[in-house]
N, CA, C and O atoms as CSV, one atom per row, in Angstrom:
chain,resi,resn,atom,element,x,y,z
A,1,UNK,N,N,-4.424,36.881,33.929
A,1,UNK,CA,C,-4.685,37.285,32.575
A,1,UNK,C,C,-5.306,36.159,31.767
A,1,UNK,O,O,-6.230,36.418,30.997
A,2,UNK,N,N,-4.834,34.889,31.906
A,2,UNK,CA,C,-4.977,33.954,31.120
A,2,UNK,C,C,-6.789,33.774,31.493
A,2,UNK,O,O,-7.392,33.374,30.497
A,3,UNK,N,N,-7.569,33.968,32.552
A,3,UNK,CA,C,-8.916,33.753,32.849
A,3,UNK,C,C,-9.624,34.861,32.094
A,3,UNK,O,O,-10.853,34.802,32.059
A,4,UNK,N,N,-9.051,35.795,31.528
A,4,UNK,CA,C,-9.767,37.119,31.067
A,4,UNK,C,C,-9.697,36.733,29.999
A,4,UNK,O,O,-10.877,37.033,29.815
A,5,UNK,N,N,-9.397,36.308,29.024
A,5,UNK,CA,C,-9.200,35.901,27.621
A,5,UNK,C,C,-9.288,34.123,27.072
A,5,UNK,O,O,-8.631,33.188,27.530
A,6,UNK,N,N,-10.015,34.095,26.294
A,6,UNK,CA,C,-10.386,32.247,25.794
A,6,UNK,C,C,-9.244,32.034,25.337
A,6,UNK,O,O,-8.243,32.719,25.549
A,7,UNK,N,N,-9.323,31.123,24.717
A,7,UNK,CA,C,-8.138,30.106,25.036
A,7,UNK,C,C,-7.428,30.472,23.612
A,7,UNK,O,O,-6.235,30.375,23.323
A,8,UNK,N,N,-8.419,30.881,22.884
A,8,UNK,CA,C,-7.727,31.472,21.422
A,8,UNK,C,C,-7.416,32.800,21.141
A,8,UNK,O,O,-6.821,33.244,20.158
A,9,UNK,N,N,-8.090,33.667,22.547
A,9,UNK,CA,C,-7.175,34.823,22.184
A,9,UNK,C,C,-6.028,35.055,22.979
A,9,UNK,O,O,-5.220,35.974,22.843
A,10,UNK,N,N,-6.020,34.093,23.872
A,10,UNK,CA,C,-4.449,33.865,24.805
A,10,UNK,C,C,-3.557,33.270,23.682
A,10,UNK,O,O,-2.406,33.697,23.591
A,11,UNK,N,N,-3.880,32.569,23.050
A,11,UNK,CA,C,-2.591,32.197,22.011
A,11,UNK,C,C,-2.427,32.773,21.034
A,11,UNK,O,O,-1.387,32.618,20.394
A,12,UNK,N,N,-3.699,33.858,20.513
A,12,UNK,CA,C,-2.862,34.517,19.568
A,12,UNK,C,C,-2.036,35.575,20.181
A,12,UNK,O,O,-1.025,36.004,19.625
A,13,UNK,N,N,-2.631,36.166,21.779
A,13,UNK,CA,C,-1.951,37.116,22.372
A,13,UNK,C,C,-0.361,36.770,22.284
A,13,UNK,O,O,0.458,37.556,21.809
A,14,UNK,N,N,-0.051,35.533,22.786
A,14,UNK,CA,C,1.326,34.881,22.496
A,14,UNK,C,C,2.005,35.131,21.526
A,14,UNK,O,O,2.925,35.949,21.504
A,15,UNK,N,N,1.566,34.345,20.470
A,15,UNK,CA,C,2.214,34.522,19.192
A,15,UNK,C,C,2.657,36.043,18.957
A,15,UNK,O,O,3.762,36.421,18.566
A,16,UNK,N,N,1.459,36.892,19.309
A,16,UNK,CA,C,1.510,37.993,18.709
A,16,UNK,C,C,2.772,38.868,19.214
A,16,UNK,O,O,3.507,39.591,18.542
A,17,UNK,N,N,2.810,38.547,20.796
A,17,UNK,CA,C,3.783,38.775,21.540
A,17,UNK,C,C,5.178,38.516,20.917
A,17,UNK,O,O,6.180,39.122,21.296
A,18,UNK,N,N,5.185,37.579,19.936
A,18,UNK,CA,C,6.856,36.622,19.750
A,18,UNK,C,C,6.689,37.469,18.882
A,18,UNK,O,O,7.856,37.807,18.683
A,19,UNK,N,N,5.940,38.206,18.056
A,19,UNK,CA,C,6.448,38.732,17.080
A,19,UNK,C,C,5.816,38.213,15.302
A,19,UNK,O,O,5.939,38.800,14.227
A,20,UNK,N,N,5.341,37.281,15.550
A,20,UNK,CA,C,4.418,36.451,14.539
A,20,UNK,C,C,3.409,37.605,14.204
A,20,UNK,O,O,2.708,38.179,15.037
A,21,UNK,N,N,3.451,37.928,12.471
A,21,UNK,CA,C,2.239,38.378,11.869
A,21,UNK,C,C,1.020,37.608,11.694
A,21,UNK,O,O,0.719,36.531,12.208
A,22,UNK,N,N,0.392,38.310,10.912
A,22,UNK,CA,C,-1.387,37.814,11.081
A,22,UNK,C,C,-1.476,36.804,9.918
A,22,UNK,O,O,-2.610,36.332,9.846
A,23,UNK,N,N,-0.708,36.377,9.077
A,23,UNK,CA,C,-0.748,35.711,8.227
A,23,UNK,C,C,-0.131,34.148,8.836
A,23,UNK,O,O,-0.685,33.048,8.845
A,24,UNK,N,N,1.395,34.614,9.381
A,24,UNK,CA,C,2.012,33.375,10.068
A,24,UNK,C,C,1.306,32.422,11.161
A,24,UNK,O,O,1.471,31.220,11.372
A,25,UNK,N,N,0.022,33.855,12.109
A,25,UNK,CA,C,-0.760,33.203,12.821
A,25,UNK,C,C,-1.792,32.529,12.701
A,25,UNK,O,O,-2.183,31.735,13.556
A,26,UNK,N,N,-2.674,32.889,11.026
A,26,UNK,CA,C,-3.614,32.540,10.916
A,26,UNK,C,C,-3.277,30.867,10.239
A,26,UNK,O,O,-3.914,29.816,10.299
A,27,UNK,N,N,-2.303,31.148,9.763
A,27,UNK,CA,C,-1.639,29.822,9.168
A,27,UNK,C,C,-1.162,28.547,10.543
A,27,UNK,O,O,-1.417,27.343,10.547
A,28,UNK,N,N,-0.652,29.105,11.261
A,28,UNK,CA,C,-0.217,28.226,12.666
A,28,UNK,C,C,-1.318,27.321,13.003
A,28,UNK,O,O,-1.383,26.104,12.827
A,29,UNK,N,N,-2.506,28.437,13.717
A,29,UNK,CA,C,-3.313,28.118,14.476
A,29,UNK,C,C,-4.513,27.739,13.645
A,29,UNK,O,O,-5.550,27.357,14.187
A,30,UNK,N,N,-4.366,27.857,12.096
A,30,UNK,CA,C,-5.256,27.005,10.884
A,30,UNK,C,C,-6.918,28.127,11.530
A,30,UNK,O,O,-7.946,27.716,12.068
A,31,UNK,N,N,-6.581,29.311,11.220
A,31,UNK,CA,C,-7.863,30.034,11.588
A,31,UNK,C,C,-8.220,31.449,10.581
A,31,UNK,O,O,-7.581,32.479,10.366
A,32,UNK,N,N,-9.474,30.978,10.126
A,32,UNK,CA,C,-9.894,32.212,9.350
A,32,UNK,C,C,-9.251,33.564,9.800
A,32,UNK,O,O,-8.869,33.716,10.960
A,33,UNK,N,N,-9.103,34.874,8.532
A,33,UNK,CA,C,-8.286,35.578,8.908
A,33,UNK,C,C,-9.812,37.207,9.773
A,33,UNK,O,O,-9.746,38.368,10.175
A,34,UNK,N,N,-10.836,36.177,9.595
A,34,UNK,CA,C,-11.537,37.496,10.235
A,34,UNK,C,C,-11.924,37.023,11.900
A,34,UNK,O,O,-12.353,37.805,12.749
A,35,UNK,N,N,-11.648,35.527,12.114
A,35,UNK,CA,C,-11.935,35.501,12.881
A,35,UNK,C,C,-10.288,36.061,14.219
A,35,UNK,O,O,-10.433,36.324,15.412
A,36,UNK,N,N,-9.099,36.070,13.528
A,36,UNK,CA,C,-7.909,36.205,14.172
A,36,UNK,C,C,-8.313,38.060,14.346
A,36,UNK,O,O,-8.303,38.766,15.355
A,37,UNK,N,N,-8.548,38.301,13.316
A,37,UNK,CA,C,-9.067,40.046,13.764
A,37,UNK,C,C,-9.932,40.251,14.666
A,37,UNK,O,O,-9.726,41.196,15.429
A,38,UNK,N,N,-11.230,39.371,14.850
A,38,UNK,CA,C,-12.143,39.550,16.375
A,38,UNK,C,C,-11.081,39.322,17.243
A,38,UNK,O,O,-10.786,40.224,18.026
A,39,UNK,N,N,-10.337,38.088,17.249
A,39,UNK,CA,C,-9.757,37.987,18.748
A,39,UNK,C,C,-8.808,38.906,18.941
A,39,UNK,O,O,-8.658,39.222,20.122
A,40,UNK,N,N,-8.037,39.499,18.072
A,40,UNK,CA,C,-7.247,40.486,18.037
A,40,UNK,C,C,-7.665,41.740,19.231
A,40,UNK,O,O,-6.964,42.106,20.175
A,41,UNK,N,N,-9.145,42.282,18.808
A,41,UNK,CA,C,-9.584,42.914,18.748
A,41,UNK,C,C,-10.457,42.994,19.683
A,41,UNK,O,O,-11.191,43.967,19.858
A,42,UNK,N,N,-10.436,41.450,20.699
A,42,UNK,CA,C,-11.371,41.159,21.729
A,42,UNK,C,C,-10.161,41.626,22.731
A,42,UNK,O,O,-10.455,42.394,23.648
A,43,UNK,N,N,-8.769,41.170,22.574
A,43,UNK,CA,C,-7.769,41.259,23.727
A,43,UNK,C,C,-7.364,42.399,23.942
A,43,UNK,O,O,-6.953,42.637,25.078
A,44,UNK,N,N,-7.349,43.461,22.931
A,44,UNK,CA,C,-7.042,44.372,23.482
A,44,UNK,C,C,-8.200,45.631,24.035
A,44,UNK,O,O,-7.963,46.786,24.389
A,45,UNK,N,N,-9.795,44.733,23.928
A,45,UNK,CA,C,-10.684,45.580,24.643
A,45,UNK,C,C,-10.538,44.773,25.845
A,45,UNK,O,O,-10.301,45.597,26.728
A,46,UNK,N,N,-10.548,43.772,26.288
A,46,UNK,CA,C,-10.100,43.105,27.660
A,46,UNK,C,C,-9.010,43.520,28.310
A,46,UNK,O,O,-9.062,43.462,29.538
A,47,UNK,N,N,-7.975,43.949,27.777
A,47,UNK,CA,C,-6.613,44.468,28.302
A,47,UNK,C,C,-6.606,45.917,28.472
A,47,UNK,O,O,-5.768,46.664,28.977
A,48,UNK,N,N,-7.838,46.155,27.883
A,48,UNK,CA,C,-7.908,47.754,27.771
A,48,UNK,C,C,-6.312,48.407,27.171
A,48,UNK,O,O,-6.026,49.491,27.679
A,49,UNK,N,N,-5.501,47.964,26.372
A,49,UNK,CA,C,-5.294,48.715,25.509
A,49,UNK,C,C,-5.243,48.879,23.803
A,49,UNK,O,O,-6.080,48.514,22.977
A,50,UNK,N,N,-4.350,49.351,23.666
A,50,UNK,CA,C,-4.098,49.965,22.464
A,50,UNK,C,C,-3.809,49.674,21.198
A,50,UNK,O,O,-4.693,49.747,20.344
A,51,UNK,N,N,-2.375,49.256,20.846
A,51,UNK,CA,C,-1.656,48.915,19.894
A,51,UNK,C,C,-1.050,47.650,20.210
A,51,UNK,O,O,-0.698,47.382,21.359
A,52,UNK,N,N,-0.883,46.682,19.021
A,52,UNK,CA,C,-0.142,45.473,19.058
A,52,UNK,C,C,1.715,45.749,20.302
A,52,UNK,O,O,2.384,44.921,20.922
A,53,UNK,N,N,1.812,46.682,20.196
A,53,UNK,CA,C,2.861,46.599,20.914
A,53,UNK,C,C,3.084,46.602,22.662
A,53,UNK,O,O,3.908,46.111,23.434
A,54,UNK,N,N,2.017,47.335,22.770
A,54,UNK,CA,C,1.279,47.386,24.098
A,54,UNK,C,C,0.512,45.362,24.731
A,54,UNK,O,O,0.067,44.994,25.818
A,55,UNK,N,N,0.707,44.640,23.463
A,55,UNK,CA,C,0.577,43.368,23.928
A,55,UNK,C,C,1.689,42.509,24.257
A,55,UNK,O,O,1.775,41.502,24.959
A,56,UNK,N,N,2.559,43.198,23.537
A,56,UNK,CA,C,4.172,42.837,23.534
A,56,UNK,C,C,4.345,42.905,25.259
A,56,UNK,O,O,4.452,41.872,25.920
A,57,UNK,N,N,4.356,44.396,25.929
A,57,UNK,CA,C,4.434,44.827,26.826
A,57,UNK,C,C,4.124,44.019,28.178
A,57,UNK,O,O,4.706,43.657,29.201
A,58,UNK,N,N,2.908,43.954,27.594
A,58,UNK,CA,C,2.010,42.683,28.936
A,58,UNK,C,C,2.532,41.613,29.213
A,58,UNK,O,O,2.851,41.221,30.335
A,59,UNK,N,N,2.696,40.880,27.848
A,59,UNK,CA,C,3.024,39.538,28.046
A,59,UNK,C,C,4.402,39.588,28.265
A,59,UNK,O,O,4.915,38.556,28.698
A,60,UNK,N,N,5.047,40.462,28.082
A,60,UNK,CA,C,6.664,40.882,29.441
A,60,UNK,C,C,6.653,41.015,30.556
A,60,UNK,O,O,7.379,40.359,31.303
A,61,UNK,N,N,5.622,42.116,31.047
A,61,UNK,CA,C,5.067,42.335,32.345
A,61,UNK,C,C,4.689,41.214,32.561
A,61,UNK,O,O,5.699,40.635,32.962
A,62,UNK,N,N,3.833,40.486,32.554
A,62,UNK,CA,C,3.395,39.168,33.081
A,62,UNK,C,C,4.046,37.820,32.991
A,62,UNK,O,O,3.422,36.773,33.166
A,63,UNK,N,N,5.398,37.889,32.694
A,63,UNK,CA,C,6.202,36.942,32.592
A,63,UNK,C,C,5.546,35.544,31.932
A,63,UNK,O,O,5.608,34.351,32.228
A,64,UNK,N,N,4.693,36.549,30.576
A,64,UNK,CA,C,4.411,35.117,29.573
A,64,UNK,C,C,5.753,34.424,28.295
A,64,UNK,O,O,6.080,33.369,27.752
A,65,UNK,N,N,6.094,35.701,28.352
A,65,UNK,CA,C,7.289,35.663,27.705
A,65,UNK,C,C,8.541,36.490,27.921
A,65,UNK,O,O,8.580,37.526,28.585
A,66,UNK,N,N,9.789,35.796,27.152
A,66,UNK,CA,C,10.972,36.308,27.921
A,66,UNK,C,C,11.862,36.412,26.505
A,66,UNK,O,O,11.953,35.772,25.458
A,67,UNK,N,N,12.609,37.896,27.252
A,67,UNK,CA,C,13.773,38.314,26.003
A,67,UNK,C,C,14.616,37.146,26.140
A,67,UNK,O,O,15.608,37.012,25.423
């Protein structure tokens, strides 16, 4: 997964994963808030899916992150 996605939409995929909004992220990672919406918006046409929660999902499935 991590080769399918740059290096900034793997970490917002992360964050996004923990649960971090778009404000907390854009603030973290010190990044315009239109550019956090492309990458948003790049990962889940690369992941081919859907909804922010469906990123949650992955990065469970893929043991990026853990309950």
């Amino acid at each position: 997964m991590k080769n399918e996605l740059s290096d900034l939409e793997y970490d917002i995929m992360l964050l996004l994963a923990t649960g971090m909004d778009a404000r907390a992220i854009t603030d973290y990672l010190n990044i315009n808030y239109k550019i956090y919406i492309k990458a948003k918006n790049n990962i889940l046409k690369k992941l081919k899916i859907k909804t922010r929660n469906q990123i949650l999902f992955t990065a469970l499935e893929n043991e990026l992150i853990k309950l």
